[in-house]
Biopython code that builds the backbone (N, CA, C, O; Angstrom):
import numpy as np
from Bio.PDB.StructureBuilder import StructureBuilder

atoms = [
    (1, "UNK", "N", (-32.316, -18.348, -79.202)),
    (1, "UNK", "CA", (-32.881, -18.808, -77.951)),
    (1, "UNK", "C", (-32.435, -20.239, -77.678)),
    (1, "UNK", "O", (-32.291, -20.564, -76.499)),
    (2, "UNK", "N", (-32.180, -21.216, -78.734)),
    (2, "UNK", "CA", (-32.128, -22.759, -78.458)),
    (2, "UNK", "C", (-30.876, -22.959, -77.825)),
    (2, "UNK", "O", (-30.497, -23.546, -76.811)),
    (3, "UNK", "N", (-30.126, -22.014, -79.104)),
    (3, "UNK", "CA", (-28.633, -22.264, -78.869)),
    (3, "UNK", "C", (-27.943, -21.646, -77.803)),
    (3, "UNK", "O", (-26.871, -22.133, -77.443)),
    (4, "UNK", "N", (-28.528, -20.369, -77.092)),
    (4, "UNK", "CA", (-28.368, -19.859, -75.465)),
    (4, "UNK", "C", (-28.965, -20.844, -74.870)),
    (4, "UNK", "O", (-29.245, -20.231, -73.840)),
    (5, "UNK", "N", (-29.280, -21.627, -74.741)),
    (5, "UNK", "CA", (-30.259, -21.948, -73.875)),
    (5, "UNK", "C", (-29.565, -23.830, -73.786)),
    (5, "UNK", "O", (-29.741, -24.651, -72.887)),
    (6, "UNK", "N", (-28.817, -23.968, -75.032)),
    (6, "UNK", "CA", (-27.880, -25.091, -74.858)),
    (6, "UNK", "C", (-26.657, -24.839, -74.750)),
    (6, "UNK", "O", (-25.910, -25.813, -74.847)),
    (7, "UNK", "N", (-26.092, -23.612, -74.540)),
    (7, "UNK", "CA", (-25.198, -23.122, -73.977)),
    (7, "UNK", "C", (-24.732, -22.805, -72.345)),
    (7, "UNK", "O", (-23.680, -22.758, -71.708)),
    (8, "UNK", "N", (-26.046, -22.638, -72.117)),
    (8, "UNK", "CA", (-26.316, -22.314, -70.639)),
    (8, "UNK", "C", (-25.882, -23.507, -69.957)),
    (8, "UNK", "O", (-25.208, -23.528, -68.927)),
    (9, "UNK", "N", (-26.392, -24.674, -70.719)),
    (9, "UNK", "CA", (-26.500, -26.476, -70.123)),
    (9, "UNK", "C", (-24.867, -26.700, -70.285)),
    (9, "UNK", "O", (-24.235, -26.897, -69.247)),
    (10, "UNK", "N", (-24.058, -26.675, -71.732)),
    (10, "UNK", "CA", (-23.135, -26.680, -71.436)),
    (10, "UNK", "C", (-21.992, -25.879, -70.000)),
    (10, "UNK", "O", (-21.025, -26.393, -69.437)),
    (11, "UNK", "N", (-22.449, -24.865, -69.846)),
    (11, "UNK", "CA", (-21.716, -24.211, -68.887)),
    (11, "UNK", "C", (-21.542, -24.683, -67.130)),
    (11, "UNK", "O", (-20.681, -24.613, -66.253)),
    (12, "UNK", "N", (-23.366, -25.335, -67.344)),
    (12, "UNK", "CA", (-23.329, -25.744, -66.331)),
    (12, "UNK", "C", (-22.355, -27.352, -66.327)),
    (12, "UNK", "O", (-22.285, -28.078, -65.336)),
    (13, "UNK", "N", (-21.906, -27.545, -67.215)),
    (13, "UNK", "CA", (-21.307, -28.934, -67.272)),
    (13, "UNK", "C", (-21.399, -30.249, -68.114)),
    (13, "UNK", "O", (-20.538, -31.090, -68.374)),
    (14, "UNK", "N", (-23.032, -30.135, -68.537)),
    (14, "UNK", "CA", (-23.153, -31.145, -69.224)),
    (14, "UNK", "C", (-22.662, -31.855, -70.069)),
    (14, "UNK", "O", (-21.845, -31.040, -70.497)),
    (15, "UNK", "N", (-22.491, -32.803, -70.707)),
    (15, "UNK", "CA", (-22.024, -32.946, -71.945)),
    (15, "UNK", "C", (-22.599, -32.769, -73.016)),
    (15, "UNK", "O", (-23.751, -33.202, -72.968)),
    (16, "UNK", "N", (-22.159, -32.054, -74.571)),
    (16, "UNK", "CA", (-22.673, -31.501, -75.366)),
    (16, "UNK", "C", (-23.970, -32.529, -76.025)),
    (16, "UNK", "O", (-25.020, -31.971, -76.344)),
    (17, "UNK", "N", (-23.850, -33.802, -76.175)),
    (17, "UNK", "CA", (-24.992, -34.147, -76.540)),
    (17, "UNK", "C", (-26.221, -33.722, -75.263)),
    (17, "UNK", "O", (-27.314, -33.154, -75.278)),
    (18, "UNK", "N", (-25.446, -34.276, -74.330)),
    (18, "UNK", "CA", (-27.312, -34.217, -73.038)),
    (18, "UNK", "C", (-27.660, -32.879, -72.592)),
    (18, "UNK", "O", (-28.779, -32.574, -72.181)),
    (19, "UNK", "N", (-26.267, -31.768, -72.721)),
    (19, "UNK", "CA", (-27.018, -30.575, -73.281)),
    (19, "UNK", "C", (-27.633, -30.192, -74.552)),
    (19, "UNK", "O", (-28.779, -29.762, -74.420)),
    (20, "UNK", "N", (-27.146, -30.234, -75.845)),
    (20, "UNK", "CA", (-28.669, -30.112, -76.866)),
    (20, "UNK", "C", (-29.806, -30.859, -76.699)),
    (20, "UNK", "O", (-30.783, -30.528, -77.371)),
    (21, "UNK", "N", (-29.897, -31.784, -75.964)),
    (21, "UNK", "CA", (-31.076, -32.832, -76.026)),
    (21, "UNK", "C", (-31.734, -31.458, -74.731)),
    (21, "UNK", "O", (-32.469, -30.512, -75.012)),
    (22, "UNK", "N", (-31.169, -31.798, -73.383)),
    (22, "UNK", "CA", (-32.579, -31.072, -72.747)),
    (22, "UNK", "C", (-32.480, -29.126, -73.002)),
    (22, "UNK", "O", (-33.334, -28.340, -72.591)),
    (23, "UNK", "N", (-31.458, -28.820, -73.619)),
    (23, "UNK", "CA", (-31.946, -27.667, -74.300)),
    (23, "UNK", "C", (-33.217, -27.550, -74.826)),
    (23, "UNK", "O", (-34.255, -27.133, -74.314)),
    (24, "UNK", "N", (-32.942, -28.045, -76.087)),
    (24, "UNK", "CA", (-33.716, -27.820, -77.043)),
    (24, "UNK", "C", (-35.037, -28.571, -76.484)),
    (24, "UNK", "O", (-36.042, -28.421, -77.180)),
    (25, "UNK", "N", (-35.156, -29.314, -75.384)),
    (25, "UNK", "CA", (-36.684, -30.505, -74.800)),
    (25, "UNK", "C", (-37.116, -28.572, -73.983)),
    (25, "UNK", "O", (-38.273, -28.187, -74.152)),
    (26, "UNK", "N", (-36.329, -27.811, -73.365)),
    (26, "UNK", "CA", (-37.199, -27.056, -72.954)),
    (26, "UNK", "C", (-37.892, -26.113, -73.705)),
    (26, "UNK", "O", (-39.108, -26.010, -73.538)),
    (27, "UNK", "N", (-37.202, -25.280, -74.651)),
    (27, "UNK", "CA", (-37.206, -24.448, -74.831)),
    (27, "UNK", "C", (-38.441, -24.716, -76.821)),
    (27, "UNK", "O", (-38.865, -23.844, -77.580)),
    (28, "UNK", "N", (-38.546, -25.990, -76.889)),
    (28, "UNK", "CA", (-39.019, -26.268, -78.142)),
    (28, "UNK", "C", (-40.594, -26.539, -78.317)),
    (28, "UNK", "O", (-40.917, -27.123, -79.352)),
    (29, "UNK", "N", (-41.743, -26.128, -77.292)),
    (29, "UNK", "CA", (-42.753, -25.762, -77.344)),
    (29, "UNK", "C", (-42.762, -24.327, -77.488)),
    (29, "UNK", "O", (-43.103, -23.765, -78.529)),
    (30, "UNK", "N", (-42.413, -23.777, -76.511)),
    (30, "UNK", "CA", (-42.088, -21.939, -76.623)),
    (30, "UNK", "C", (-42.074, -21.468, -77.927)),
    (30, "UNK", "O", (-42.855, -20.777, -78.581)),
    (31, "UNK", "N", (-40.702, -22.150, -78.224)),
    (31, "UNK", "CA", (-40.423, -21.177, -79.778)),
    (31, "UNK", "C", (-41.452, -21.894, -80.473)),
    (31, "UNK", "O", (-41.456, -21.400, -81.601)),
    (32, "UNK", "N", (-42.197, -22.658, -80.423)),
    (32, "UNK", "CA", (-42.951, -23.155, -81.534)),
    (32, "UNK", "C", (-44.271, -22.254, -81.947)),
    (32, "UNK", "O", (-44.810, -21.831, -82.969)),
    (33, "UNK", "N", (-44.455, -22.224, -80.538)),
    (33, "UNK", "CA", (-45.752, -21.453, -80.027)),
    (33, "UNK", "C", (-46.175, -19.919, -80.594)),
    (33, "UNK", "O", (-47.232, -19.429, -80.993)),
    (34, "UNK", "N", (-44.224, -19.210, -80.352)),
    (34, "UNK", "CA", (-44.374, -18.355, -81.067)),
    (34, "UNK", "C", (-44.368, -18.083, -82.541)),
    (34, "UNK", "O", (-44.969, -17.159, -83.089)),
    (35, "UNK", "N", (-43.593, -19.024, -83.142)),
    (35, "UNK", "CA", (-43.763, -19.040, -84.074)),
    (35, "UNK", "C", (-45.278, -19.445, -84.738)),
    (35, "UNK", "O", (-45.690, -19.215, -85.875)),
    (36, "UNK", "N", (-45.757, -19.935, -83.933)),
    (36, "UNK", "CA", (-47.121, -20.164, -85.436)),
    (36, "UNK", "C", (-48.387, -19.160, -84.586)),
    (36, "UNK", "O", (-49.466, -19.057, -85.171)),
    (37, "UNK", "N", (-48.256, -18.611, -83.539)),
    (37, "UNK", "CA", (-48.862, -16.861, -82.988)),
    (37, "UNK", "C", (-48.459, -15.792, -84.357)),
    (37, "UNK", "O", (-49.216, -15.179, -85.110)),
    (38, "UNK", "N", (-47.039, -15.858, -84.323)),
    (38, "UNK", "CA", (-46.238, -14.864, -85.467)),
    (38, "UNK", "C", (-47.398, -14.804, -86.937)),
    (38, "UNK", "O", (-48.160, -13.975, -87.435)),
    (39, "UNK", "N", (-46.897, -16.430, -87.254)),
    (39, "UNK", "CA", (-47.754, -16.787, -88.678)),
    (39, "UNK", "C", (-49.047, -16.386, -88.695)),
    (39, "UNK", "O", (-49.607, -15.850, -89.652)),
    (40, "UNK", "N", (-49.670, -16.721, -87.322)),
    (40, "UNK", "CA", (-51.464, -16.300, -86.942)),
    (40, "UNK", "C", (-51.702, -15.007, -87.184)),
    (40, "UNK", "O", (-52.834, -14.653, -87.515)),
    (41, "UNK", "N", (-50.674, -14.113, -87.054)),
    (41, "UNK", "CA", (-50.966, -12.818, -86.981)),
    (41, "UNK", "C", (-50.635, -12.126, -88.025)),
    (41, "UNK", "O", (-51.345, -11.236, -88.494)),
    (42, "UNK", "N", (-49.381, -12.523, -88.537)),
    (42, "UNK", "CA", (-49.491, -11.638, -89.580)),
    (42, "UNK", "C", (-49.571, -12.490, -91.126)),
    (42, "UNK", "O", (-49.396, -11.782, -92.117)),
    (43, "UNK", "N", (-49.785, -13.720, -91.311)),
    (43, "UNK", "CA", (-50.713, -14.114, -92.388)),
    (43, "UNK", "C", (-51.604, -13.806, -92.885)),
    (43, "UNK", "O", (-51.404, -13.760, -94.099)),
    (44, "UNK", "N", (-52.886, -13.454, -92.532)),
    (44, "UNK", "CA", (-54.179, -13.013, -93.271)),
    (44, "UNK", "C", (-54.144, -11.255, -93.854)),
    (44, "UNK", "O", (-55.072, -10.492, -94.121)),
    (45, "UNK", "N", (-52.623, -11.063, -93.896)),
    (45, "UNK", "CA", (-52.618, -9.307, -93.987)),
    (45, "UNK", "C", (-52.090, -9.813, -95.615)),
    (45, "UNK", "O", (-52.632, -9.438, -96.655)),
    (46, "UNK", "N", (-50.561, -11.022, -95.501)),
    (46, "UNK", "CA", (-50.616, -11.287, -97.275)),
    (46, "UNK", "C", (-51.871, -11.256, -98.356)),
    (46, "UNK", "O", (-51.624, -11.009, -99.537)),
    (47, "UNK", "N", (-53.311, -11.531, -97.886)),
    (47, "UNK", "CA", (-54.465, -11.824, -98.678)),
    (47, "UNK", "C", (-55.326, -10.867, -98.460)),
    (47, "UNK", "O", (-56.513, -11.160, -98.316)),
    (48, "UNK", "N", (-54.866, -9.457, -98.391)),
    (48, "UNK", "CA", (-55.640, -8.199, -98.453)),
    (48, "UNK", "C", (-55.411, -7.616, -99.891)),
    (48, "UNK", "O", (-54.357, -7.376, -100.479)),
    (49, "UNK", "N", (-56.526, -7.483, -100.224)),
    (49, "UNK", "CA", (-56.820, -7.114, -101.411)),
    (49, "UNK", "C", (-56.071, -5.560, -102.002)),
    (49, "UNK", "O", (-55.485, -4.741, -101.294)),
    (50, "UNK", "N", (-56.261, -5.491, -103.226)),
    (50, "UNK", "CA", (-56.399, -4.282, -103.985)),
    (50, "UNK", "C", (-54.880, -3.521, -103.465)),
    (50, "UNK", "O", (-53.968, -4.222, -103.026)),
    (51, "UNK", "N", (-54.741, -1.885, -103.588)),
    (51, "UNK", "CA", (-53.411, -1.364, -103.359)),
    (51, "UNK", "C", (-53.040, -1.306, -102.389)),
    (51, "UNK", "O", (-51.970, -0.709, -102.272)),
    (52, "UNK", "N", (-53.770, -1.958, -100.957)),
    (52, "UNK", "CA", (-53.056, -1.752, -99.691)),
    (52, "UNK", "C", (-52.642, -2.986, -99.356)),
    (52, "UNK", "O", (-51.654, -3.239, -98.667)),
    (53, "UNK", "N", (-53.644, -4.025, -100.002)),
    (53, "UNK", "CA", (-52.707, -5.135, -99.990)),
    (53, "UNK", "C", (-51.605, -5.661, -100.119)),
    (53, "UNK", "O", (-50.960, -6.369, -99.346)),
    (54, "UNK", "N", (-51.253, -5.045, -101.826)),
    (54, "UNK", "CA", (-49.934, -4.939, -102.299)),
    (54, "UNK", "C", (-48.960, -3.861, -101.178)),
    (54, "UNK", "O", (-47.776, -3.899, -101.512)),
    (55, "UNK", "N", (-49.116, -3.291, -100.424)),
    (55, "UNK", "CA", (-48.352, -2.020, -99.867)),
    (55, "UNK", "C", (-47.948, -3.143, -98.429)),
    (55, "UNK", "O", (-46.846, -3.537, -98.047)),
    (56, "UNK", "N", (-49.227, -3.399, -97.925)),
    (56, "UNK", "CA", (-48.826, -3.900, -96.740)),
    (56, "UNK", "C", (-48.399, -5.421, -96.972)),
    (56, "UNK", "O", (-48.424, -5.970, -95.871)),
    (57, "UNK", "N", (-47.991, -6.374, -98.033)),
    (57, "UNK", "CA", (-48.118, -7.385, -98.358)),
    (57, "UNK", "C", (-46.240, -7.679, -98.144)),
    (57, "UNK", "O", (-45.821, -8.802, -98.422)),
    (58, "UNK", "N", (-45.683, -7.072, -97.867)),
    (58, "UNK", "CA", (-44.162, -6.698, -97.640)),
    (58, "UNK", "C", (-43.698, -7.063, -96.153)),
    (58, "UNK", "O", (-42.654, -7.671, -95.919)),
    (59, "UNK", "N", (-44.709, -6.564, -95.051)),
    (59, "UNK", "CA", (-44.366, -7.020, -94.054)),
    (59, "UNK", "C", (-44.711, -8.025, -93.829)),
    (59, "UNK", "O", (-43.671, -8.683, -93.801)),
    (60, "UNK", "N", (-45.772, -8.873, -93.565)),
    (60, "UNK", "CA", (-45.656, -10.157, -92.998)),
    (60, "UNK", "C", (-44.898, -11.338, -94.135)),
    (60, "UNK", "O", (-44.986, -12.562, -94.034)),
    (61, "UNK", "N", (-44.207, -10.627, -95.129)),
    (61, "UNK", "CA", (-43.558, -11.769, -96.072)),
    (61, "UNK", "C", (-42.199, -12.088, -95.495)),
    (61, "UNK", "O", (-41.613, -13.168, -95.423)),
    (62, "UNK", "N", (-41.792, -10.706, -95.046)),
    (62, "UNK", "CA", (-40.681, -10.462, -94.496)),
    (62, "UNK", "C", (-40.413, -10.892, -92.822)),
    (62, "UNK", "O", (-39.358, -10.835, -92.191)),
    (63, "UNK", "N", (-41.685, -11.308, -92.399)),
    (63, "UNK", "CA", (-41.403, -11.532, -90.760)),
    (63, "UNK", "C", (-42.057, -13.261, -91.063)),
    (63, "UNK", "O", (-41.687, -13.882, -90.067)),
    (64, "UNK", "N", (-42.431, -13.728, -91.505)),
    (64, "UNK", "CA", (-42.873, -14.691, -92.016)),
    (64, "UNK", "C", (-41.677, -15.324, -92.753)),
    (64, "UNK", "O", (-41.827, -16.364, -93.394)),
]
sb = StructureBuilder()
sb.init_structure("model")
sb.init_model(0)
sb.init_chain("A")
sb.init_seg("    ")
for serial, (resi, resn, name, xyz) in enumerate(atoms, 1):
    if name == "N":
        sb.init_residue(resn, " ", resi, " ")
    sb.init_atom(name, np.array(xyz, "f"), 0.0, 1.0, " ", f" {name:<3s}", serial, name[0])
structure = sb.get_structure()
């Protein structure tokens, strides 16, 4: 997403520094946002107990 998205800026012309700078100024709440939604959600499934814990303890290690 950052790097489309400072790509886009380049295309339109910018120069590569003042495109990564307001790239990454837009687009770097968003991804943040999702990222710690992601963590919110599937964190508390690592600390499920007993054999389903261990079973389901695979996916959020892996998306995490």
């Amino acid at each position: 997403v950052v790097v489309e998205n400072i790509y886009r800026h380049v295309q339109g012309g910018k120069a590569r520094v003042a495109a990564a700078r307001d790239g990454i100024n837009e687009v770097a709440v968003p991804v943040t946002a999702s990222t710690l939604t992601t963590l919110a959600a599937f964190a508390p499934i690592i600390f499920m107990p007993g054999i389903v814990g261990e079973f389901m303890s695979y996916l959020p290690e892996t998306l995490i």
